[in-house]
C-alpha positions in Angstrom: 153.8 115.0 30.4 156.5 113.7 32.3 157.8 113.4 35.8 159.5 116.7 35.6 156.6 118.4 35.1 155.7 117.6 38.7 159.3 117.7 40.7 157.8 120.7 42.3 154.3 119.7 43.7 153.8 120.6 47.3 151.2 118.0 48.0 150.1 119.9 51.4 149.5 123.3 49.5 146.1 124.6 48.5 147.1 124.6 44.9 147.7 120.7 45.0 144.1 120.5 47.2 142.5 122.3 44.1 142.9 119.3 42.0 145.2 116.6 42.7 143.7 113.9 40.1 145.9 114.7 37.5 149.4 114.1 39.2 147.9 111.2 40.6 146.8 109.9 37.0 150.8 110.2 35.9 151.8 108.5 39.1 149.5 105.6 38.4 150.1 105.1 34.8 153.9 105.8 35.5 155.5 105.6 39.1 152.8 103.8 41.4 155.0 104.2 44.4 157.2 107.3 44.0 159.2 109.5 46.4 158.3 113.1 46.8 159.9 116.0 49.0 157.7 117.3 51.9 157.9 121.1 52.4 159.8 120.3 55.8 162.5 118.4 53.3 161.0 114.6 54.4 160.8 112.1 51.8 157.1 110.5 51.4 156.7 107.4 49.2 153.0 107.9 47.8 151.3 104.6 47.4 148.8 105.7 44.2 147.2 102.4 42.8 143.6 100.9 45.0 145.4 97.2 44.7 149.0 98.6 45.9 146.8 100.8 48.7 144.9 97.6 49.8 148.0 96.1 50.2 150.0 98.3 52.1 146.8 99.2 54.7 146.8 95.5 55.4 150.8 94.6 55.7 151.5 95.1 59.3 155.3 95.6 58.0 154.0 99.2 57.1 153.8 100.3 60.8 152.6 103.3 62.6 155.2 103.9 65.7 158.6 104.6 63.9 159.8 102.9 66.9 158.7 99.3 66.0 161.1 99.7 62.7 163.6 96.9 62.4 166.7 97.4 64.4 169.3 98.5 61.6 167.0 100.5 59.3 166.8 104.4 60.4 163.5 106.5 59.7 163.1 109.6 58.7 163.6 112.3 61.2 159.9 113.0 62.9 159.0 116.8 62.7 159.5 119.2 65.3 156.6 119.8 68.8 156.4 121.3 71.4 156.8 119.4 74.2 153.1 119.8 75.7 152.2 118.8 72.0 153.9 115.3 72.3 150.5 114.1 74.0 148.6 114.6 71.0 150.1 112.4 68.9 150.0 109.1 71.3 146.2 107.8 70.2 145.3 104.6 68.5 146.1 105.7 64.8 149.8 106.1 66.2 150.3 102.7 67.9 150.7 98.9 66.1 148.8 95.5 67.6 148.1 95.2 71.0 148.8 98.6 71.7 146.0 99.8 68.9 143.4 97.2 69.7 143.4 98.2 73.3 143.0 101.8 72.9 139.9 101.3 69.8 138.2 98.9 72.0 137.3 101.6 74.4 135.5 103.5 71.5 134.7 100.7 69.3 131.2 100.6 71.3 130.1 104.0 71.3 130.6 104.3 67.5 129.0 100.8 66.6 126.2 100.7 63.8 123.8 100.4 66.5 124.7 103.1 68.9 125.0 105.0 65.9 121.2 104.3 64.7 120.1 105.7 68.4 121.5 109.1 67.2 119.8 109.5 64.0 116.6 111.6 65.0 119.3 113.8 67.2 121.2 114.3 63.7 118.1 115.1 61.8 117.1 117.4 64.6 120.5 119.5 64.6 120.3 119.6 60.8 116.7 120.7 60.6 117.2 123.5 63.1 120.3 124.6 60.8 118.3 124.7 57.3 115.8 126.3 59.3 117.6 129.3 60.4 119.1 129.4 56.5 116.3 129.0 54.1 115.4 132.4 54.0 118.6 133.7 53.0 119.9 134.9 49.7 123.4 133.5 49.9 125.0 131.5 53.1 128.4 129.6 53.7 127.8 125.5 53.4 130.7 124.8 55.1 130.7 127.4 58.2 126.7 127.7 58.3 126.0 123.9 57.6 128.9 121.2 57.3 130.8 122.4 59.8 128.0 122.5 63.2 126.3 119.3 62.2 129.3 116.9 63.2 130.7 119.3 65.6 127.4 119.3 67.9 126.9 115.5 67.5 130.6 114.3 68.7 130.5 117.5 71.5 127.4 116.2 72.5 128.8 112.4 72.8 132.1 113.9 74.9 130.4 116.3 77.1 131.5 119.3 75.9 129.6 122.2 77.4 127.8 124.2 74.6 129.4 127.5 75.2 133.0 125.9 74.8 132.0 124.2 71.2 132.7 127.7 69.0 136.6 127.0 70.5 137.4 124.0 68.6 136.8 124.8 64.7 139.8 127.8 65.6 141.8 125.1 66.9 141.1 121.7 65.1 141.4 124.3 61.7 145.0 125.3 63.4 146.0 121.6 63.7 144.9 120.4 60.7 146.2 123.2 58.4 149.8 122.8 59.9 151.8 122.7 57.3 155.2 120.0 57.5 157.2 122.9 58.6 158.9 124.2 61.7 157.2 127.9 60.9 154.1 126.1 60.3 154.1 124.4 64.2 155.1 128.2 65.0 152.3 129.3 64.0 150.1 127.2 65.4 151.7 126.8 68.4 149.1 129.1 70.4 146.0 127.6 69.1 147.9 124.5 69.9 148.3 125.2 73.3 144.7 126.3 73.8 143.7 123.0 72.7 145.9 120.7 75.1 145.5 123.0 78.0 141.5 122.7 77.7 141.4 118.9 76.9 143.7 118.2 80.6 140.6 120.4 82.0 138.5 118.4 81.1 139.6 115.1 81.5 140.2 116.6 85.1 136.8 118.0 85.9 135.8 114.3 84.7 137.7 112.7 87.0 136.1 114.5 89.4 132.8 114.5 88.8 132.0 112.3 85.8 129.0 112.7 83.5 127.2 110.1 81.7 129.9 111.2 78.5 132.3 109.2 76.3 135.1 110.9 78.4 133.9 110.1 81.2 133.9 106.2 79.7 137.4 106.8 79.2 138.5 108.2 82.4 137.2 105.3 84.3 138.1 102.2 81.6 140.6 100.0 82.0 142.5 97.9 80.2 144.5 94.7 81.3 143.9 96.6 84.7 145.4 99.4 84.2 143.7 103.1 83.1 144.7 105.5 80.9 147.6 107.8 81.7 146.9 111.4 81.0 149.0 111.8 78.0 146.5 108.5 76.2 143.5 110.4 77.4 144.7 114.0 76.0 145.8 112.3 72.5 142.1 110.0 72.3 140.4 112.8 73.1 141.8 115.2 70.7 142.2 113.0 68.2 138.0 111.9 68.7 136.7 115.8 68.6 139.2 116.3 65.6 138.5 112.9 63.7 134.6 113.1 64.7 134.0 116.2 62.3 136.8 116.7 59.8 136.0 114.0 57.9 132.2 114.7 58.0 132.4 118.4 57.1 134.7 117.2 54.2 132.2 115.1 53.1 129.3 117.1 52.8 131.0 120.2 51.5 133.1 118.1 48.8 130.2 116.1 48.5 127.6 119.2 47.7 130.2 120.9 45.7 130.2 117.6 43.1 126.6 117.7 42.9 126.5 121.1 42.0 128.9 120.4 39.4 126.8 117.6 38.4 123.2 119.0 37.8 122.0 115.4 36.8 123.2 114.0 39.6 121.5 116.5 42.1 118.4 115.9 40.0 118.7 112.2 40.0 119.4 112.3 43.8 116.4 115.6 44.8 113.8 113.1 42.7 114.6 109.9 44.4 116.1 110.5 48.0 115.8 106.9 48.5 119.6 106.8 46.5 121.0 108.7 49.5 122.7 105.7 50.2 124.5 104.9 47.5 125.1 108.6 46.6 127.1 109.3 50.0 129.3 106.2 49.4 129.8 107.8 45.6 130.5 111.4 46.8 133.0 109.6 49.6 135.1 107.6 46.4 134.5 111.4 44.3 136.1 113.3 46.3 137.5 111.7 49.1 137.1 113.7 52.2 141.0 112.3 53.8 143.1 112.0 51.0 145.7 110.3 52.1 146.3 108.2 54.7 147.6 109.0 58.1 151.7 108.4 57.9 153.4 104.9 58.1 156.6 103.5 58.1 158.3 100.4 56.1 159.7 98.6 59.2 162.4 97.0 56.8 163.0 96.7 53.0 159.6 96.6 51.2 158.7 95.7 48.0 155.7 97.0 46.1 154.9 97.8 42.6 158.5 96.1 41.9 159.8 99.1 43.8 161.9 98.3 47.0 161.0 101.3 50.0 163.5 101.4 52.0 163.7 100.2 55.7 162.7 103.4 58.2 160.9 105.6 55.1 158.0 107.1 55.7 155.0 105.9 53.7 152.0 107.6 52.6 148.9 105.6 50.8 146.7 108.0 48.7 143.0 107.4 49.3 142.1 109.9 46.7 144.2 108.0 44.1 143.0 105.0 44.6 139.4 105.7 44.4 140.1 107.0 40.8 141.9 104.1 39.8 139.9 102.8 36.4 141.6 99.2 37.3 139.2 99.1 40.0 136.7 101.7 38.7 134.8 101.7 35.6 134.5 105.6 34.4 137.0 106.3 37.4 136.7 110.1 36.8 132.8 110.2 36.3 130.5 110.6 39.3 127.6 108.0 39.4 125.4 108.0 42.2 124.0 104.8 41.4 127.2 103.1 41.3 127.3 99.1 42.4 129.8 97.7 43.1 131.5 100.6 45.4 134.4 99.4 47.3 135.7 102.7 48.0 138.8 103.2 50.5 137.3 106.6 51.9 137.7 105.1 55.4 140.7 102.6 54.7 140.4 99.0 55.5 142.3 96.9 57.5 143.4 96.9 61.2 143.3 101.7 61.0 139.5 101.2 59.5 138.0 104.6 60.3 136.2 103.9 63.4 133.7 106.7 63.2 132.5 105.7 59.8 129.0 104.7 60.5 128.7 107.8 62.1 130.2 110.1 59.2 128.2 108.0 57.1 125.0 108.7 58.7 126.0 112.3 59.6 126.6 112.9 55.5 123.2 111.2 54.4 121.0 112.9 56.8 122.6 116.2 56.2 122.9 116.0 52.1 119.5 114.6 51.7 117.6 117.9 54.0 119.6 120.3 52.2 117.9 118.8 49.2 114.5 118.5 50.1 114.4 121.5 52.4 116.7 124.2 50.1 115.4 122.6 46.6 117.1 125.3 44.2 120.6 126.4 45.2 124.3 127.6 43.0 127.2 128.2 43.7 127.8 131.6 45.1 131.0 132.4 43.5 133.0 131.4 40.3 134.5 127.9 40.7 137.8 128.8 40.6 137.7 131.6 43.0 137.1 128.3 45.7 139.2 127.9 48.4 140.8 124.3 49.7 142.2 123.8 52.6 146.0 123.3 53.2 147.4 120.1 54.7 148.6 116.8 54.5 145.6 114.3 55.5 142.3 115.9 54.7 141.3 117.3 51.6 138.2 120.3 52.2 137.1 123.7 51.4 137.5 126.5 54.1 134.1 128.1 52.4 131.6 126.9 49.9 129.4 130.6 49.7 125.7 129.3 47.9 123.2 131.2 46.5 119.5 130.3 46.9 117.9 130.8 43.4 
């Protein structure tokens, strides 16, 4: 095998999303920081190693903004939006320092292990009613019937989003996420696009108006050095908080459910002991990492890593799912043990970007994984393996449909 073999991988196509572990493999043995072609023509430098990861998540000369690159160094040219898209982009995992920590302290709270805890019988309630309308059925989709509702009523429930509206935002949050780095691809997501900005100003102007006892209502008011949020912050953190606050979750428990299956033992291990749920979720989160690589940085000047220089201005892109099958850091990398210890995973990052909805994902994926089990005992997969669908895209790495069969 050699890097030849690979020239041509699209790493946002659903061919790569099948099964990326083997190209990263060759880059970690061979390249650990390597330059591939984005369909839109970019250059990405993929990160692959956990140690080279680790470092780059914590150098704050990897930045977020490509407008806080070193005077002299020119970056890549940014993709093509709409104009009433620009908004989306300006949230906390765009902005460096000040401009980050000001904009995650006014959700740092509401997604705190503690406020978290407080929503756990409301999580087991969702998911009960769920199983409950699906344990009589033959066959069912996981991700559509199951993965998908669970995190999509708790975070609509923690914005305020009306009931009726919530059915909206898995057409438009699929639409977003399955943009592909293209100028046809924004084309053709440009309507769903538009829904989705025009909907979130609503909103954030019916909460101005009459606020609710709602996380956007908390972020219409706050204020920060003494100043609020402008309407373009509050479009982008609240797009990016009903986007973040499922996709990683539904990820996780359809990637996650989809291992077990392909690891009777596992299940078994996990369906006879539930008190494992624990350290099961953090294995299925290193397995198959529900965000495979990390949202996009820059080198602000000439970096070194790996004995590889990245050039000033170059985009950057650290791969999560590489990482957490690196045998320097793992032993039996590519072997799925729910009783794992240590687990220092990078499912959620680390550093200054660490996912700020963890504890909540977390919680979401063990109370969800664990009822299926106990409630839906005997289940298969519906269809042949390879007839499985993934999910196109940069960032995330899901199924669009995980069809089971109750045996």
């Amino acid at each position: 095998m050699s890097i030849a073999d690979f020239q041509n991988v699209n790493i946002a196509a659903r061919e790569h999303k099948s099964n990326p572990y083997p190209f990263y493999a060759y880059l970690r043995a061979e390249h650990p920081v390597y330059p591939v072609i984005l369909p839109d023509k970019r250059t990405i430098w993929l990160v692959t190693r956990y140690d080279d990861v680790v470092a780059v998540l914590k150098d704050n000369r990897f930045v977020k903004d490509p407008a806080n690159v070193q005077p002299g160094f020119k970056t890549v040219t940014q993709p093509w939006l709409p104009r009433f898209a620009l908004p989306l982009t300006r949230h906390m995992l765009n902005k460096d320092k000040s401009d980050h920590t000001r904009l995650r302290g006014l959700v740092n709270k509401a997604f705190s292990p503690q406020m978290v805890e407080k929503m756990r019988d409301r999580i087991q309630f969702v998911t009960s009613a769920l199983l409950a309308m699906l344990v009589d059925k033959k066959q069912f989709d996981l991700i559509t019937d199951y993965a998908l509702p669970i995190p999509t009523t708790v975070i609509s429930e923690m914005m305020g989003v009306p009931e009726a509206d919530r059915h909206k935002f898995n057409r438009w949050t699929n639409a977003v996420m399955q943009v592909t780095t293209t100028r046809w691809g924004m084309l053709r997501a440009i309507p769903n696009v538009w829904a989705f900005v025009r909907y979130i100003r609503k909103f954030i102007r019916m909460r101005r108006i009459q606020p609710q006892d709602d996380l956007v209502s908390e972020l219409v008011k706050a204020e920060v050095g003494g100043e609020q949020l402008n309407d373009d912050e509050l479009v982008g953190m609240v797009f990016l908080l009903l986007v973040a606050g499922h996709e990683t979750t539904v990820n996780l428990i359809g990637n996650g459910i989809l291992s077990l299956l392909q690891h009777p033992s596992q299940m078994n291990l996990l369906r006879d002991d539930p008190m494992l749920i624990k350290p099961a979720v953090e294995e299925l989160l290193r397995f198959e990492s529900p965000v495979e690589m990390g949202t996009e940085r820059y080198a602000s000047e000439d970096i070194s890593i790996a004995g590889v220089t990245i050039p000033g201005g170059s985009l950057v892109g650290v791969v999560l799912a590489s990482a957490n099958r690196d045998g320097n850091q793992f032993s039996s990398a590519d072997t799925l043990d729910i009783q794992r210890e240590p687990n220092k995973h990078l499912a959620f990052g680390v550093g200054t970007h660490y996912c700020t909805g963890a504890p909540l994902a977390r919680m979401e994926g063990q109370i969800a994984i664990n009822t299926l089990l106990r409630t839906i005992p005997h289940f298969r997969l519906g269809i042949p393996q390879e007839s499985l669908r993934w999910r196109p895209g940069l960032v995330t790495r899901g199924l669009a449909a995980l069809p089971i069969t109750i045996t």
